[in-house]
DRENVEXVO-546126 format. One record per residue (C-alpha): x, y, z. Coordinates in steps of 0.2 Angstrom, whole numbers, always signed. Example, Ala and Ser with C-alpha at 12.3 -4.5 7.8 and 13.67 -1.06 7.14 Angstrom:
<node <+62; -22; +39>>
<node <+68; -5; +36>>
This chain:
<node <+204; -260; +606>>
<node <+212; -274; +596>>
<node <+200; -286; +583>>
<node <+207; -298; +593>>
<node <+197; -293; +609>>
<node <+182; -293; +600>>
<node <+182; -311; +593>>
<node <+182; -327; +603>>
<node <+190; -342; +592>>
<node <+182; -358; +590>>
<node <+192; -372; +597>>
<node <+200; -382; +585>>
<node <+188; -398; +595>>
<node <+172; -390; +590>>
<node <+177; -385; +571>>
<node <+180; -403; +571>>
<node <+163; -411; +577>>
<node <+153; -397; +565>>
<node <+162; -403; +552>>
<node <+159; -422; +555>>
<node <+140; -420; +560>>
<node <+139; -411; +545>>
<node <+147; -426; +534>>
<node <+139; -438; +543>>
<node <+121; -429; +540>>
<node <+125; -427; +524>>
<node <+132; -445; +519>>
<node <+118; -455; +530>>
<node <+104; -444; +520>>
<node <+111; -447; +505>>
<node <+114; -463; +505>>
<node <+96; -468; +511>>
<node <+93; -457; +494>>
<node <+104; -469; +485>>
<node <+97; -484; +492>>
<node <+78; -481; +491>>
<node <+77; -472; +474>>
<node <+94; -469; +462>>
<node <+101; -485; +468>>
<node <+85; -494; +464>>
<node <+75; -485; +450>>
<node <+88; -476; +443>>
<node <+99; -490; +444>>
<node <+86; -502; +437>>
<node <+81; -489; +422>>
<node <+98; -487; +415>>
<node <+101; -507; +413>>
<node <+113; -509; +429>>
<node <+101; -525; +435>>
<node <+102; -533; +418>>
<node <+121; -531; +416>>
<node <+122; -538; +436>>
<node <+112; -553; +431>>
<node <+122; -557; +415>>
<node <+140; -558; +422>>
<node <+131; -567; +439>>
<node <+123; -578; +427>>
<node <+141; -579; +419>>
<node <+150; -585; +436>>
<node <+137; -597; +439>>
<node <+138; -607; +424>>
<node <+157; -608; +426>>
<node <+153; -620; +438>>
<node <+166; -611; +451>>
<node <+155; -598; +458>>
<node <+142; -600; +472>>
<node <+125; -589; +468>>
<node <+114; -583; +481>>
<node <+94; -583; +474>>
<node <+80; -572; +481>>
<node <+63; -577; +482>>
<node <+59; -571; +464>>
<node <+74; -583; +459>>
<node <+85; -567; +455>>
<node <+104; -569; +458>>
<node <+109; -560; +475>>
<node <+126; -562; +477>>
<node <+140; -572; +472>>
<node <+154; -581; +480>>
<node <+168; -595; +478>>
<node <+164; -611; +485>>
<node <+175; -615; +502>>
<node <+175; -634; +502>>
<node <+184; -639; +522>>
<node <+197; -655; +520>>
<node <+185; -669; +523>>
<node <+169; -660; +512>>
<node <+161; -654; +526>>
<node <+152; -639; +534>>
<node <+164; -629; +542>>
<node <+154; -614; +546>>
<node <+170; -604; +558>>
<node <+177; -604; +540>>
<node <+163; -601; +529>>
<node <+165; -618; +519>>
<node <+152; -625; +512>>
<node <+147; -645; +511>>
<node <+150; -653; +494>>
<node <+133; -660; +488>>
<node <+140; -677; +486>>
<node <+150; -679; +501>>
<node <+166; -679; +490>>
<node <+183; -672; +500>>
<node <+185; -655; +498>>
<node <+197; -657; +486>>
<node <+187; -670; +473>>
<node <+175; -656; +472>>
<node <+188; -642; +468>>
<node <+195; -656; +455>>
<node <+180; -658; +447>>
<node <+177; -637; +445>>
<node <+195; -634; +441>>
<node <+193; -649; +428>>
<node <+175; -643; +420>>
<node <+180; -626; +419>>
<node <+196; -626; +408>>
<node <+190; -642; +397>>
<node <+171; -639; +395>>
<node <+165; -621; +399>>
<node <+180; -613; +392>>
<node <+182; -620; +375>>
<node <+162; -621; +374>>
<node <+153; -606; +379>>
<node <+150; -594; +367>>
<node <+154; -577; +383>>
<node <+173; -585; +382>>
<node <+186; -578; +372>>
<node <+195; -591; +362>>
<node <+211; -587; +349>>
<node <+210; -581; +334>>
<node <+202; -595; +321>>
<node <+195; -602; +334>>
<node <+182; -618; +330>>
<node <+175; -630; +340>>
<node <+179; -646; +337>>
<node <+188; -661; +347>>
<node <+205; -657; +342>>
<node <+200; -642; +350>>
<node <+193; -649; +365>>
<node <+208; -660; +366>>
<node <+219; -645; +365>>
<node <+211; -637; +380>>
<node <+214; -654; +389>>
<node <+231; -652; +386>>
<node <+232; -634; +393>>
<node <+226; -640; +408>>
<node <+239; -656; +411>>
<node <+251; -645; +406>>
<node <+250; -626; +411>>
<node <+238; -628; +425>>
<node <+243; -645; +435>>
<node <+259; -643; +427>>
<node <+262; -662; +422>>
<node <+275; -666; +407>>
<node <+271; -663; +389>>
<node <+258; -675; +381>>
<node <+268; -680; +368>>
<node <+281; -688; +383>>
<node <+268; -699; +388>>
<node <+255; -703; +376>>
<node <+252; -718; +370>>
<node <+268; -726; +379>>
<node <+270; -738; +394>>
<node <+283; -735; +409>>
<node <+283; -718; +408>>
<node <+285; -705; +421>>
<node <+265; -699; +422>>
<node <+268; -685; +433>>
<node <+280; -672; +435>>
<node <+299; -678; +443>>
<node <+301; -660; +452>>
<node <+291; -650; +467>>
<node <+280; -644; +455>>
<node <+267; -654; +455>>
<node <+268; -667; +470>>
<node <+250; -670; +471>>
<node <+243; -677; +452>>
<node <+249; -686; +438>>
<node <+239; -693; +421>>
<node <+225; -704; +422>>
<node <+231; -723; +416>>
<node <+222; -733; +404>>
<node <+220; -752; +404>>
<node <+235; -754; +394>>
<node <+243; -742; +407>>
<node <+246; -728; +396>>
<node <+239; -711; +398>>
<node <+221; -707; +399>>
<node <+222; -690; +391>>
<node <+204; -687; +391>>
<node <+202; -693; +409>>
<node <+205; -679; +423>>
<node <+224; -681; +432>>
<node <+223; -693; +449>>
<node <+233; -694; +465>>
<node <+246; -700; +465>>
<node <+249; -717; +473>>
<node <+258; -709; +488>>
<node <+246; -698; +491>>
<node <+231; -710; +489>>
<node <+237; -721; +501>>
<node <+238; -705; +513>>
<node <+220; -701; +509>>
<node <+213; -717; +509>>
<node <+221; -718; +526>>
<node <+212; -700; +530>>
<node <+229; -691; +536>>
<node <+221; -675; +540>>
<node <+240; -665; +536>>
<node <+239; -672; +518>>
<node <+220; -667; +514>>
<node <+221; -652; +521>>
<node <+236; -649; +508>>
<node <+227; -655; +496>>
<node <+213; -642; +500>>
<node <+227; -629; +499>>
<node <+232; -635; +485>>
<node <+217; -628; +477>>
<node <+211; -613; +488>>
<node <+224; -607; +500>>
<node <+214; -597; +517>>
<node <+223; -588; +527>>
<node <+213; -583; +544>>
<node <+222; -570; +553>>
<node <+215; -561; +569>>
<node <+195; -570; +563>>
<node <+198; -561; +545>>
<node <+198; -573; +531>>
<node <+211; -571; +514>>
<node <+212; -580; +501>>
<node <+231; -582; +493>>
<node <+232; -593; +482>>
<node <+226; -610; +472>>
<node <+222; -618; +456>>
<node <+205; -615; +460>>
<node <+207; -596; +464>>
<node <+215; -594; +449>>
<node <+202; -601; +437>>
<node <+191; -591; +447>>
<node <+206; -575; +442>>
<node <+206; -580; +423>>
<node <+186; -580; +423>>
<node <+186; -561; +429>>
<node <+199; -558; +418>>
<node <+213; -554; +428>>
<node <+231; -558; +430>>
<node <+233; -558; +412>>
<node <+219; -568; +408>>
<node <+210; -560; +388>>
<node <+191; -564; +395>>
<node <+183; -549; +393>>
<node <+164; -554; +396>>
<node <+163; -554; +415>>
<node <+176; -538; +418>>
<node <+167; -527; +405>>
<node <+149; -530; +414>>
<node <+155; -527; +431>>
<node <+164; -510; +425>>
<node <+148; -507; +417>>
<node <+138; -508; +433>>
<node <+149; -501; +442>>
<node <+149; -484; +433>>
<node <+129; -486; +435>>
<node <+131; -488; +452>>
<node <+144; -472; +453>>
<node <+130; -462; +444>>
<node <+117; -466; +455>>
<node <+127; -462; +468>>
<node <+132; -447; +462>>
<node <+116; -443; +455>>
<node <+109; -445; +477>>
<node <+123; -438; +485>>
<node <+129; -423; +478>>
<node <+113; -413; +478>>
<node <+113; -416; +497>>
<node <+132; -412; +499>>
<node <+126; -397; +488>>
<node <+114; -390; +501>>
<node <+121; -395; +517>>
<node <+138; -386; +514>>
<node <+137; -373; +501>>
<node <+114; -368; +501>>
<node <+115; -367; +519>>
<node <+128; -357; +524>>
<node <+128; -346; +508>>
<node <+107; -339; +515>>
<node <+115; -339; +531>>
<node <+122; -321; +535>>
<node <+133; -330; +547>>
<node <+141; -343; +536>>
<node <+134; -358; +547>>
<node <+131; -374; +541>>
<node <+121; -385; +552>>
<node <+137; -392; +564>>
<node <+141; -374; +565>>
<node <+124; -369; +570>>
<node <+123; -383; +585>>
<node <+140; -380; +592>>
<node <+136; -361; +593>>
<node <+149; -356; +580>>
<node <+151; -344; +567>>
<node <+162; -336; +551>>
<node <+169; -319; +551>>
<node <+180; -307; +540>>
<node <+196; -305; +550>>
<node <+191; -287; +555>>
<node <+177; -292; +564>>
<node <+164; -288; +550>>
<node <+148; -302; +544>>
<node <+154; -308; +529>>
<node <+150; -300; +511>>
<node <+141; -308; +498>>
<node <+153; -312; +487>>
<node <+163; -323; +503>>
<node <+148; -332; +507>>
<node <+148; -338; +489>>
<node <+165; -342; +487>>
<node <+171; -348; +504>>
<node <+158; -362; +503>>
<node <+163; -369; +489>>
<node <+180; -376; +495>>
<node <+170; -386; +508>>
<node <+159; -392; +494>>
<node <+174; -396; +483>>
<node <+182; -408; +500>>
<node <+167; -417; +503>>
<node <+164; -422; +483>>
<node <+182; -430; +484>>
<node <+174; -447; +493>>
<node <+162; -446; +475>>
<node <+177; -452; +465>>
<node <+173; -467; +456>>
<node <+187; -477; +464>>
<node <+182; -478; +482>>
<node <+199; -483; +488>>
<node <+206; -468; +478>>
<node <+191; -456; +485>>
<node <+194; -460; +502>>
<node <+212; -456; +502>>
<node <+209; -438; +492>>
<node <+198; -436; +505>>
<node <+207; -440; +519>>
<node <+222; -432; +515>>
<node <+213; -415; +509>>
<node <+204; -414; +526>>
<node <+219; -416; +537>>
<node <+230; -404; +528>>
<node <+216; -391; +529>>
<node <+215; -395; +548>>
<node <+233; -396; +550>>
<node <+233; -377; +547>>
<node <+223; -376; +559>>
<node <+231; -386; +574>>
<node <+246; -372; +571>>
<node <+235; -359; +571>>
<node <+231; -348; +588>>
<node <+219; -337; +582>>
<node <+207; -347; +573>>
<node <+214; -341; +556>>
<node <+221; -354; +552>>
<node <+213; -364; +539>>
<node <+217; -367; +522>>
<node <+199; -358; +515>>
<node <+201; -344; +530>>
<node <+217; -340; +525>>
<node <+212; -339; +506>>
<node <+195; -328; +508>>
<node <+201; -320; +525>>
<node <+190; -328; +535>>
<node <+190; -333; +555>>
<node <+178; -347; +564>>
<node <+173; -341; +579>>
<node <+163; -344; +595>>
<node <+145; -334; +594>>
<node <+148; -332; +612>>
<node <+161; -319; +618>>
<node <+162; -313; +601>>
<node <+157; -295; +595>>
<node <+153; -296; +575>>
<node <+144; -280; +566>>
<node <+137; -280; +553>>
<node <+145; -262; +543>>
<node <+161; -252; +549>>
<node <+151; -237; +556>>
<node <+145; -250; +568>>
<node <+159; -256; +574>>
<node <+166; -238; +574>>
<node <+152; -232; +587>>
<node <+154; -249; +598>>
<node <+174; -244; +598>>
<node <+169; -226; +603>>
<node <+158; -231; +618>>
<node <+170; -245; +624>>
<node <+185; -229; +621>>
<node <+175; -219; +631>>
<node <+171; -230; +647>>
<node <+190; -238; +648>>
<node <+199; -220; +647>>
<node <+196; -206; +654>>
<node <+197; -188; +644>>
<node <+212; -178; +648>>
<node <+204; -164; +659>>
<node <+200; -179; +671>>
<node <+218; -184; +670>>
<node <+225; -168; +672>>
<node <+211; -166; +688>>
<node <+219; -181; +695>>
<node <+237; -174; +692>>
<node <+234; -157; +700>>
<node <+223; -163; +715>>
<node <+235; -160; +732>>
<node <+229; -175; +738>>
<node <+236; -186; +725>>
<node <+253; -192; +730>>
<node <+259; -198; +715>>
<node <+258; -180; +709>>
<node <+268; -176; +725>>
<node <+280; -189; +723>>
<node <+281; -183; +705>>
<node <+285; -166; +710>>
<node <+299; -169; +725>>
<node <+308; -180; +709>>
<node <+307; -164; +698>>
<node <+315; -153; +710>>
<node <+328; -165; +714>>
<node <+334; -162; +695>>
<node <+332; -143; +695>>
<node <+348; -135; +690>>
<node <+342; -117; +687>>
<node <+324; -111; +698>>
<node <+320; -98; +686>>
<node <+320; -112; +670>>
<node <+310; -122; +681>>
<node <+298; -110; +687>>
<node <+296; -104; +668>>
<node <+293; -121; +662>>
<node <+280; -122; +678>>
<node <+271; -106; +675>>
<node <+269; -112; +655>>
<node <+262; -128; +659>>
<node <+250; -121; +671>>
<node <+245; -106; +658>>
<node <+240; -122; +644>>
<node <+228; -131; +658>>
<node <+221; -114; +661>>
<node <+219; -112; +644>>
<node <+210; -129; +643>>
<node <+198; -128; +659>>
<node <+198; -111; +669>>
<node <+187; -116; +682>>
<node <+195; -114; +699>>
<node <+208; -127; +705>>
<node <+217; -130; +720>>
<node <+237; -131; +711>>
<node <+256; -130; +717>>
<node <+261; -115; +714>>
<node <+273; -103; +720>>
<node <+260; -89; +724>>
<node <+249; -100; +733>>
């Protein structure tokens, strides 16, 4: 009798839904663990809340972040500001009112503006040049940074101080703004830019295509399918420079959110790994028939290939692989974590889709190994076992050869007539054949001499 008789595989469905009401047992429990103790006392103990707060704090006095408070005026969250054309709520978009009823663009103006000439050359958190001191030639440097590299006007020097000059820029690239004028009519360098009179006149008449230009101007939102994205704007990219990205050197607020996040990762960490820990290797290492709990609600089990309850050296090993795939989605970079996993998981079942015999597996192949249904399935625990089932079930399927040799003999079993009439039809000599007859006869004699009815010549 083949292994294969004795062993029913798993279907490929079931392995699958162990495995998944194993994760999700796992993950769900853990992360309740993460959220009621490491993520909160843990989190809390080793300074995550204080770094969270400073760089919320940090965003907030930029003046381009929205914070969220709590009751205990704790910053929650934070968020940029989503101004709609005309300054109002636009709450299928997410925008919020400006306080003063100012278009949505004033107020993006007005942050833009405050950011790059009064935060950034002010606050102590920002990172200036080298020999950096604050003074107003300073201040008046940043002002010129901003006409210049952010609204992208002509050099100060083109226009200060001079009358009839072109105040805003004579390409695309900036259609919007130019210099605020003086009296005299020279530039205002200390003034924030203005419309343009073009544009004013457009505004003034409330053309809803030119404000809501204007509003992209400074935050570009994509909705697509009801998902909101943000592409692009002046305003989204002071927002960009105060996190320190795109090439921006600030360094306070990408330092403190690296800072939690690697708290946050420990705490994780710290919640779920001891779960994944018991779930897929404690449990089915102290079970004998290397079930974790999936395994054990869908009626499955692991066996050695030869039918044989797993040693204890597989049950620690096997295990471990399972273990190892799971702690993937626990790399620090979820993005990263979720593809390891992913990719891990469905090679290891790919194995298994080719697979006919249950074998298939990347960890069944390694530590010989089959998943298999409880049901149907004949496992022992020892060879000696297995050897006695095999000898009984031997014994019931075939008969011993004095019972065959009963049947062959008996007159009243045609096949052994039939048998015979094909016999003679290829005798070529009677005494060879009746030789060969009598010695086959002496051997069953030999074997059994009770009394039997046979075809023989002297009968």
């Amino acid at each position: 009798m083949e292994n294969e008789d004795l062993l029913t595989p798993a279907p490929i469905s079931k392995r699958a839904f162990a495995f998944i009401v194993d994760f999700i047992l796992a993950f769900v429990i853990g992360t309740l663990l993460n959220s009621f103790v490491t993520g909160t006392y843990m989190f809390d103990a080793l300074n995550g809340n204080k770094l969270q707060q400073e760089y919320y704090s940090f965003a907030q006095d930029s003046g381009l972040c929205h914070a969220t408070m709590d009751e205990s005026g704790k910053i929650k969250t934070i968020s940029l500001f989503g101004y709609a054309e005309d300054g109002k709520e636009n709450s299928s978009l997410g925008y919020l009112p400006t306080p003063t009823g100012a278009l949505g663009y004033e107020a993006y103006l007005d942050k833009v503006w405050n950011y790059y000439t009064v935060f950034y050359p002010t606050d102590t958190r920002m990172v200036h040049p080298e020999n950096y001191t604050y003074s107003a030639d300073s201040l008046d440097s940043y002002k010129e940074y901003t006409y210049t590299k952010i609204f992208l006007l002509p050099e100060t020097e083109t226009v200060e101080g001079k009358k009839d000059v072109a105040l805003y820029s004579n390409d695309d690239s900036q259609p919007y703004f130019q210099y605020a004028v003086k009296e005299d009519g020279t530039a205002n360098l200390a003034a924030k830019p203005i419309l343009r009179k073009e544009i004013k006149d457009k505004v003034d008449a409330k053309d809803s295509e030119t404000l809501k230009k204007l509003r992209d101007y400074f935050l570009t939102i994509n909705e697509t399918n009801g998902t909101l994205s943000i592409s692009g704007g002046v305003y989204y990219e002071a927002a960009l420079h105060l996190e320190g990205q795109k090439g921006s050197n600030q360094t306070y607020f990408t330092d403190h959110y690296r800072d939690v996040q690697i708290i946050s990762w420990e705490c994780s960490l710290t919640a779920l790994l001891p779960v994944y820990f018991v779930f897929f290797y404690l449990i089915p290492v102290c079970d004998k028939k290397g079930r974790a709990l999936g395994k054990f609600i869908f009626r499955l089990g692991v066996v050695r290939e030869d039918d044989i309850y797993m040693n204890p050296l597989q049950r620690c090993l096997r295990p471990l692989f399972m273990l190892v795939l799971v702690s993937l989605t626990l790399i620090p970079n979820s993005g990263a974590s979720m593809i390891a996993f992913g990719a891990a998981a469905l090679l290891d079942f790919a194995f298994l889709a080719f697979s006919k015999t249950g074998k298939g597996t990347i960890h069944d192949r390694l530590f010989k190994t089959a998943v298999v249904s409880l049901k149907g399935s004949e496992i022992f625990a020892n060879y000696e076992e297995k050897e006695i089932y095999l000898a009984k079930y031997q014994t019931q399927e075939n008969p011993s050869s004095d019972e065959e040799m009963l049947k062959e003999d008996t007159i009243l079993d045609l096949s052994t007539i039939n048998k015979r009439r094909d016999e003679a039809r290829n005798i070529t000599s009677f005494d060879e054949f009746e030789k060969m007859k009598d010695e086959e006869h002496a051997k069953k004699e030999a074997m059994d001499p009770s009394n039997k009815v046979n075809l023989n010549k002297e009968e």
